[in-house]
C-alpha positions in Angstrom: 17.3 -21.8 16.1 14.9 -19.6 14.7 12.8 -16.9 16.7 9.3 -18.1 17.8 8.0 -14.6 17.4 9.1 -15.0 13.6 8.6 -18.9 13.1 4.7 -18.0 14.2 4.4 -15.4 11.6 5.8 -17.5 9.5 3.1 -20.4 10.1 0.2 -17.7 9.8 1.1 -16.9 6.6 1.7 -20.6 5.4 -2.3 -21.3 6.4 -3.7 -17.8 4.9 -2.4 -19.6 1.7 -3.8 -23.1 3.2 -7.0 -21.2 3.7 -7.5 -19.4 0.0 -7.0 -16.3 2.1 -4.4 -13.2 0.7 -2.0 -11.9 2.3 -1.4 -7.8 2.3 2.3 -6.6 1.8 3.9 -3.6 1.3 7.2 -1.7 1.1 8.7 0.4 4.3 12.1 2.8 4.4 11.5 4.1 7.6 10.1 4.0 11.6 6.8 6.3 11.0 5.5 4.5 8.3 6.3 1.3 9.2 4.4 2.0 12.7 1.1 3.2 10.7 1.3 0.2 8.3 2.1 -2.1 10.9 -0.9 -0.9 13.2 -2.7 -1.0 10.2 -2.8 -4.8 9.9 -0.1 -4.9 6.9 1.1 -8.8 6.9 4.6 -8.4 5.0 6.8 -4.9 5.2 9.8 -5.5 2.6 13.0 -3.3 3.3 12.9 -3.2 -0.2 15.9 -2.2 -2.2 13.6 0.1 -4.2 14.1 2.8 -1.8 17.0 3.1 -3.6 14.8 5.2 -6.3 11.9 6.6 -4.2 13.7 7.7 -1.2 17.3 7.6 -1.9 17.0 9.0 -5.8 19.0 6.7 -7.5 18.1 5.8 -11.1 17.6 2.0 -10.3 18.1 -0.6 -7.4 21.7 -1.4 -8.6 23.4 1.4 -6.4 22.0 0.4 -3.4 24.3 -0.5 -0.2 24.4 -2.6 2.7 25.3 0.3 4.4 22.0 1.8 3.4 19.9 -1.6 3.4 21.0 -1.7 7.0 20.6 1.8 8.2 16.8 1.3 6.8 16.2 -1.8 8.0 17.1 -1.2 11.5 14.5 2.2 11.5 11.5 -0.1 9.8 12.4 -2.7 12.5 11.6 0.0 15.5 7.9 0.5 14.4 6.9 -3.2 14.0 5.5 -5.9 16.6 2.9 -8.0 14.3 4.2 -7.7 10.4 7.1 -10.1 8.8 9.9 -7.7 8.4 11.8 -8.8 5.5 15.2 -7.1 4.4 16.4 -7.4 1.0 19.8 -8.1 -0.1 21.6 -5.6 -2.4 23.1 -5.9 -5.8 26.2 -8.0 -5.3 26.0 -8.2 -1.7 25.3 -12.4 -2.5 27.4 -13.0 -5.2 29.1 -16.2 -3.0 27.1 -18.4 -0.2 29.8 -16.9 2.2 29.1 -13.3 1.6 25.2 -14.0 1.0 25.4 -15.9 4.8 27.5 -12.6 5.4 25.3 -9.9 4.5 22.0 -11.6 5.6 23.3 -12.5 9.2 23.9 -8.5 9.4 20.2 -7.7 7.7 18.7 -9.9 10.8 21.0 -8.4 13.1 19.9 -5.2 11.8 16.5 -6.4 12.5 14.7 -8.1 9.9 13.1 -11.4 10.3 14.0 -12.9 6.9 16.1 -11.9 3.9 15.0 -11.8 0.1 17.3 -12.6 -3.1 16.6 -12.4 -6.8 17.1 -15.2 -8.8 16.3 -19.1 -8.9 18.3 -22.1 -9.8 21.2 -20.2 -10.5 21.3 -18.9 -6.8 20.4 -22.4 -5.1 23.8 -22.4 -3.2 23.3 -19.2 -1.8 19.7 -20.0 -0.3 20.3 -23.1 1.2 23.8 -22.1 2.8 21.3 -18.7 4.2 18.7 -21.4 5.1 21.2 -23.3 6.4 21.9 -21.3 9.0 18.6 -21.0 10.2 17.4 -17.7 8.4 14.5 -17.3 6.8 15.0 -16.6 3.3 12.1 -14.9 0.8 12.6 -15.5 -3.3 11.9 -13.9 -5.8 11.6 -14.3 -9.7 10.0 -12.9 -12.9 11.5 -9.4 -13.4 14.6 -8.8 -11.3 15.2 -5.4 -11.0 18.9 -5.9 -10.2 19.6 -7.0 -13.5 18.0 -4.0 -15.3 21.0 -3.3 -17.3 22.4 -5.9 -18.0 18.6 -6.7 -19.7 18.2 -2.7 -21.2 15.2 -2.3 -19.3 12.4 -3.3 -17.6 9.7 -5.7 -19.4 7.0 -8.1 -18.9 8.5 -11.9 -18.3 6.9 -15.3 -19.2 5.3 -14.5 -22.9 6.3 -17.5 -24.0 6.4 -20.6 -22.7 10.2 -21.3 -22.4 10.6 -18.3 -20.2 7.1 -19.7 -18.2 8.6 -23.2 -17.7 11.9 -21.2 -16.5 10.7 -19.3 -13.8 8.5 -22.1 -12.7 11.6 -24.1 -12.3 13.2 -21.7 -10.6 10.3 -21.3 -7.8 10.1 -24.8 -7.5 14.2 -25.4 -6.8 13.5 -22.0 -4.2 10.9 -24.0 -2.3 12.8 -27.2 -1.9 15.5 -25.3 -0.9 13.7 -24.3 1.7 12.2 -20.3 0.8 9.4 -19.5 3.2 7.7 -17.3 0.3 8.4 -15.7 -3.1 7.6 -12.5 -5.0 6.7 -13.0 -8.6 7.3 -9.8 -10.3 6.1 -8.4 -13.5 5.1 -11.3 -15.1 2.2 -13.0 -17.6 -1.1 -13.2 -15.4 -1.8 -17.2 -16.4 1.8 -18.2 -15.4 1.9 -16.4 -12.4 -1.5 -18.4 -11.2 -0.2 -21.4 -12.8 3.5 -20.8 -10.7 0.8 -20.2 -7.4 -0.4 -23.5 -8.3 2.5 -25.5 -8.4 4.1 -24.6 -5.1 3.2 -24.7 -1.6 4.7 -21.9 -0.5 2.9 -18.2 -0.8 3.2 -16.3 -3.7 3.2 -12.3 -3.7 2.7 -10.8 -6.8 3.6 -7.3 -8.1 2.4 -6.5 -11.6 1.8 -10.3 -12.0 -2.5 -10.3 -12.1 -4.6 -11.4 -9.1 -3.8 -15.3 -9.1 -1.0 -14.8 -6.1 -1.3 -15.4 -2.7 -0.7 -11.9 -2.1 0.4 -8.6 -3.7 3.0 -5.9 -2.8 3.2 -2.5 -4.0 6.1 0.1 -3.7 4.2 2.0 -0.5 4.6 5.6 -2.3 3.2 4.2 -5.5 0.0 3.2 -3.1 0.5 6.9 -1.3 0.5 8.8 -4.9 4.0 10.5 -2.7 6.5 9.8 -5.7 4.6 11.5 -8.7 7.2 11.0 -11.4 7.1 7.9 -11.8 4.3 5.2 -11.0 3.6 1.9 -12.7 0.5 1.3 -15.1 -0.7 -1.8 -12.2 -0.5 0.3 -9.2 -3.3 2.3 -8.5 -2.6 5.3 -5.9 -5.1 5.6 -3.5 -4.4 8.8 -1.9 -2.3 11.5 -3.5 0.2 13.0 -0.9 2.3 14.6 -3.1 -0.1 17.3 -3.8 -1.0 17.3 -0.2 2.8 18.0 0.6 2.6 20.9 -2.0 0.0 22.3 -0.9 0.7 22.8 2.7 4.2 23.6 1.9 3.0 26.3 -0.4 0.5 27.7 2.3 3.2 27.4 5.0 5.6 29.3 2.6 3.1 32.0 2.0 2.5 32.5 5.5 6.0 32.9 6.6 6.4 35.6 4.0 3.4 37.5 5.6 5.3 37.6 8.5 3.3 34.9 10.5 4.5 32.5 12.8 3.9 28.9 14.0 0.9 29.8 16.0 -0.6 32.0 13.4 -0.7 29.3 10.7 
């Protein structure tokens, strides 16, 4: 049976889409920031599988663990009362519906309240055995980052319109499956409003225009705190990285000269 506390977030988001009105995600890693963004009215924090490369400093998402999926999940789960906490599920960790029912019973247990997968049509075993057991399960199609070798890269999806008709099959076999929402990532502005169109469930775009029920940004992309690399549709709206040099070069400086913690 599913939580209420998570089955009512789950019915506010369905009627901010009912009502035309957008809904605010963003990515947490950790108990801090999670608190902040939480207190600051954030609707969705994904446990996004991209802290593989801003916090963990992989090269891409495909090195991720459970292990470390877990261990993050259970600190972002601490700072949050009124945000859906959703967890996502690693590279290869839902290869089979028994391992995806596997590894999503230990993200909830870990504390999320739903579970996110890449993929469509080709994955519709795995989301309704997760569904099946009562957890609620997030989509997500366009871009997958997870598969960013075995495509060379990362690039903009639904040019033409076999690849557009594709990925709106896929989101509608994730919604009668039963997917409570679904990111659309990197894709063509006009097929991700036509996709928002076409199902009932929200739609939270990243890199996919403004036609979405809702957008999520990678948090330190939105913090200007990973400066090497940061995507040409996020715009940062504070820059902490120079903040964090700054006031590690003062504190530096001031150490040297023989000061201490008061002195600073």
């Amino acid at each position: 049976m599913l939580d209420p506390i998570v089955s009512a977030k789950l019915q506010r988001l369905a009627a901010m889409k009912a009502r035309g009105e957008r809904i605010a995600c963003l990515t947490a890693y950790d108990y801090p920031s999670a608190r902040l963004m939480d207190e600051a009215g954030i609707d969705v924090l994904l446990v996004g599988d991209s802290l593989g490369m801003v916090v963990l400093g992989y090269e891409d998402t495909t090195r991720v663990t459970m292990a470390e999926m877990l261990h993050h999940v259970r600190a972002v789960a601490r700072g949050v009362n009124d945000a859906l906490v959703v967890g996502d599920l690693p590279y290869c960790s839902y290869e089979t519906p028994g391992q995806a029912l596997e590894n999503s019973r230990r993200l909830m247990g870990a504390g999320a309240d739903a579970v996110k997968l890449e993929g469509g049509l080709d994955l519709i075993p795995q989301v309704e055995r997760i569904i099946g057991d009562g957890i609620p399960l997030v989509g997500h199609v366009g871009m997958l980052p997870q598969q960013v070798r075995e495509e060379g890269g990362y690039s903009k999806k639904g040019k033409t319109r076999k690849d557009a008709e594709r990925m709106i099959e896929d989101a509608l076999a994730l919604e009668k499956a039963g997917a409570c929402l679904v990111v659309l990532e990197s894709m063509v502005k006009k097929v991700a409003g036509e996709l928002t169109e076409r199902v009932a469930i929200p739609t939270i775009g990243i890199g996919a225009g403004a036609d979405c029920d809702g957008q999520i940004l990678v948090t330190p992309d939105l913090l200007g705190s990973f400066p090497w690399f940061r995507p040409s549709f996020a715009t940062p709206r504070a820059d902490l990285a120079s903040e964090t040099t700054r006031a590690v070069t003062e504190y530096v400086a001031a150490i040297k000269a023989g000061k201490d913690g008061k002195e600073l």
